[in-house]
KEFITI-878078 format. One record per residue (C-alpha): residue in one letter; x, y, z. Coordinates in steps of 0.2 Angstrom, whole numbers, m for minus. Layout:
<'A',<X,Y,Z>> ...
END
This chain:
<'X',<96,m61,88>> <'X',<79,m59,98>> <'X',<65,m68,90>> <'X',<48,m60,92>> <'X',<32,m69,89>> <'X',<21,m61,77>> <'X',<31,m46,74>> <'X',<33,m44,55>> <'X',<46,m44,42>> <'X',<38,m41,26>> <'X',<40,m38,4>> <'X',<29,m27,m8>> <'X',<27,m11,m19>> <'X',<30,8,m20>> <'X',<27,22,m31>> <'X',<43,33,m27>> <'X',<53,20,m35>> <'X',<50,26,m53>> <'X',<37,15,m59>> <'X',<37,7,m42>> <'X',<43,m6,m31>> <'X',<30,m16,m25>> <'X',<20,m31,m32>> <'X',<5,m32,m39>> <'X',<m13,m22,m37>> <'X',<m27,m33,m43>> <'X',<m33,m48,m33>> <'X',<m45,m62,m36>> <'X',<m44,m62,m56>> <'X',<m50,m46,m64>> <'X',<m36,m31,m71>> <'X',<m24,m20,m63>> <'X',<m32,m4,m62>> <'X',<m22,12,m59>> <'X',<m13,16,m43>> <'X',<m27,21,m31>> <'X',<m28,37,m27>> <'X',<m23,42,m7>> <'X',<m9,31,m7>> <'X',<5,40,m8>> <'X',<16,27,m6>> <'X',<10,19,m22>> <'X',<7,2,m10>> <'X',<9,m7,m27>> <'X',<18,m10,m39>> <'X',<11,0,m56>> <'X',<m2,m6,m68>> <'X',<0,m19,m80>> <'X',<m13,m21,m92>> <'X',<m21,m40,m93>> <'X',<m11,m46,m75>> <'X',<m23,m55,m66>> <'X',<m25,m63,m53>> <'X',<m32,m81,m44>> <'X',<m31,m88,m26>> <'X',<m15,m99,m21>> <'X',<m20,m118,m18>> <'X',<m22,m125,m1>> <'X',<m5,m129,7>> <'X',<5,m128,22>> <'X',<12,m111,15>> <'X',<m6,m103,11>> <'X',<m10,m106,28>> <'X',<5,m98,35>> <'X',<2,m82,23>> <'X',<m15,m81,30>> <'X',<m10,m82,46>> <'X',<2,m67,43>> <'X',<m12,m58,33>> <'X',<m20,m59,47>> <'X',<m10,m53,64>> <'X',<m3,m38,50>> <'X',<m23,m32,46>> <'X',<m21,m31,68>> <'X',<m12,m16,67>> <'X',<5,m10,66>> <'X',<16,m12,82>> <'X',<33,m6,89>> <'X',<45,m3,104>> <'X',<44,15,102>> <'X',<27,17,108>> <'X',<19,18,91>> <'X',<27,36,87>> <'X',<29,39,69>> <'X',<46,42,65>> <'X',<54,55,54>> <'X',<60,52,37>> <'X',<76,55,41>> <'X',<75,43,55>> <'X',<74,28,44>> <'X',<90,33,32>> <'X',<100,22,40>> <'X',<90,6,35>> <'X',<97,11,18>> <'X',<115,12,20>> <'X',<129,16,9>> <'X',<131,m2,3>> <'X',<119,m17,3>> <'X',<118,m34,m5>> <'X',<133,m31,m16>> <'X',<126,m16,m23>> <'X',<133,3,m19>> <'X',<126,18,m19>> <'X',<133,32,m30>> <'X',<119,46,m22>> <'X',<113,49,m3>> <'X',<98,43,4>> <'X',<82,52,1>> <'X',<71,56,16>> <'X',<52,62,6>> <'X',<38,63,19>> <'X',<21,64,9>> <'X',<1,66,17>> <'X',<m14,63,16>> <'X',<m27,70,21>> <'X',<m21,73,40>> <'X',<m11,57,38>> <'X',<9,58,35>> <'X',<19,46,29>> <'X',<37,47,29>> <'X',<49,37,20>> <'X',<67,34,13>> <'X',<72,32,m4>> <'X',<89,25,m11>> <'X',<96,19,m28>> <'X',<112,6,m30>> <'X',<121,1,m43>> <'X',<130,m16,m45>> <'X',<139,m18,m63>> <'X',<125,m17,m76>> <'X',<110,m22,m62>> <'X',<103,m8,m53>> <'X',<94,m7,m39>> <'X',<81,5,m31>> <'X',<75,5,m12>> <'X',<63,10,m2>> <'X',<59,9,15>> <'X',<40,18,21>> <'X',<31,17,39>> <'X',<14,16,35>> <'X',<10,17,54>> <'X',<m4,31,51>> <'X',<m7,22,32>> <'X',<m18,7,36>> <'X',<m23,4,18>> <'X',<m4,3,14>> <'X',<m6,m14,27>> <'X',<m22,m20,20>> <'X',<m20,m22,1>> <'X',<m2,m31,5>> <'X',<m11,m42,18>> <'X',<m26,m46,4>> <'X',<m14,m51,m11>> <'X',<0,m62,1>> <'X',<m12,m78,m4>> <'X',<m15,m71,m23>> <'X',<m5,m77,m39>> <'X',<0,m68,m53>> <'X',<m2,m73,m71>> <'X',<16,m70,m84>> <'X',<11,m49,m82>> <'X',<13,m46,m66>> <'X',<28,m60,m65>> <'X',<19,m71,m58>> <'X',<20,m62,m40>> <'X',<14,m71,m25>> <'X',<19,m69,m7>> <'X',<31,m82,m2>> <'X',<38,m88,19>> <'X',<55,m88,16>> <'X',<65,m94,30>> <'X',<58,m85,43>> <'X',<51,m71,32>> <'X',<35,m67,23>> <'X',<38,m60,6>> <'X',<29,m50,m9>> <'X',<40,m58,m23>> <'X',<38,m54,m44>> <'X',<50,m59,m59>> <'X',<47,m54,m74>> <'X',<60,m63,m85>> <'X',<56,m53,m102>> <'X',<62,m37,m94>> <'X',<74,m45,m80>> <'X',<67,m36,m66>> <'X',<64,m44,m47>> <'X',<55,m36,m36>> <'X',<51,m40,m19>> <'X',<44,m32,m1>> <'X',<41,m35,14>> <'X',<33,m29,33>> <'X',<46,m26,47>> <'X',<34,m25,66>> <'X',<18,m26,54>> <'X',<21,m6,49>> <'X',<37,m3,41>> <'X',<37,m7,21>> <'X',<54,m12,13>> <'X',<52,m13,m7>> <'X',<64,m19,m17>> <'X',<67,m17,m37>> <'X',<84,m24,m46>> <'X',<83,m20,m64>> <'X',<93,m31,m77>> <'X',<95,m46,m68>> <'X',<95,m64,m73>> <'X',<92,m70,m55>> <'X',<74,m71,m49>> <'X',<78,m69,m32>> <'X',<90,m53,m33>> <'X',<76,m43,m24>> <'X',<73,m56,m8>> <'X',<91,m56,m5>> <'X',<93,m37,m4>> <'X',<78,m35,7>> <'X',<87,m49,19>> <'X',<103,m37,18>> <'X',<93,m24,26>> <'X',<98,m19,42>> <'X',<82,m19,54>> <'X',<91,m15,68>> <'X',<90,5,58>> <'X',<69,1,62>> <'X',<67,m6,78>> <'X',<79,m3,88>> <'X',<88,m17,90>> <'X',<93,m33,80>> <'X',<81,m45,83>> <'X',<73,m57,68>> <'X',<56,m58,65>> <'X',<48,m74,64>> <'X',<35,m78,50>> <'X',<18,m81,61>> <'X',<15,m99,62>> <'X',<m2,m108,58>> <'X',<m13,m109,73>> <'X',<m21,m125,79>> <'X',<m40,m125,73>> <'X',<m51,m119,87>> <'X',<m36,m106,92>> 
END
């Protein structure tokens, strides 16, 4: 597999997923407010009363985070000459099976706009035993705001109401990752080439990471093209 500097693999939030994939709304203390309106993508996960949220403290990791905050809040990029793709385009980055889950219903391709914008995105619910699990897979390439409020909450935490949701890197990846252990729900999400959003939500599961492992199951090949990893951006040098 290729590895591609900057390019971006990434975890966070979405509306079409019942009451969302995503993770987390507020940022910098204060409470989650309602969706925002014009995102149709719900770019977060729902309200919960009294979440709030801090800064992370200074570490290696926060500095990788902001380093990705920042190359994603760049732009979106891809091989394809930046054409927005169709929502049946993206169905095969949810595939019959993933992670150990099945799914017991097809894909579902919904394209939804804004203003003059579309967004176009695949939906796609699994089941594994008693856990189940609900993807989506959106390219935000004319949704800019959809990029922006992930970039500002990757460096955020949590308190116990959002599940303590943070961004992680995680091997090579930059992730949006909540549990909340009372209701035994993982969600996770992430950026693939800094414009397609991958959201994760595995209800009724014990295992906090559930969500990060389907969203590494994904086959980003379906996206861009090929099946190259993406490598988290790695701190710059000061001065650079």
């Amino acid at each position: 597999m290729s590895a591609r500097p900057l390019l971006f693999f990434l975890l966070v939030t979405a509306a079409g997923c019942g009451d969302g994939c995503g993770c987390g709304q507020a940022v910098n203390g204060g409470e989650q407010g309602a969706r925002p309106a014009g995102d149709p993508a719900g770019g977060t996960l729902p309200a919960h009363t009294g979440s709030s949220f801090s800064q992370l403290p200074d570490s290696p990791e926060r500095t990788q985070l902001e380093a990705y905050a920042k190359a994603l809040l760049q732009g979106a990029r891809s091989a394809d000459g930046d054409v927005l793709r169709a929502a049946g385009d993206i169905t095969a980055a949810a595939p019959d099976a993933l992670a150990g889950f099945g799914a017991p219903e097809p894909a579902k391709p919904v394209t939804k706009t804004v203003g003059t914008a579309s967004v176009p995105s695949v939906q796609r619910t699994y089941q594994a035993g008693e856990r189940s699990l609900r993807l989506r897979v959106t390219d935000t390439l004319a949704m800019p705001t959809m990029r922006e409020k992930f970039a500002q909450r990757l460096t955020t935490l949590g308190n116990d109401a959002s599940g303590n949701q943070r961004g992680r890197v995680v091997g090579e990846h930059v992730v949006m990752h909540a549990y909340q252990a009372d209701r035994k729900r993982s969600r996770a999400s992430m950026f693939v080439d800094g414009r397609f959003l991958i959201e994760a939500d595995v209800r009724s599961t014990s295992e906090a990471d559930d969500a990060i492992r389907v969203l590494e199951a994904v086959p980003l090949g379906a996206l861009r093209g090929d099946s190259g990893s993406v490598p988290a951006p790695q701190p710059q040098p000061d001065g650079q």
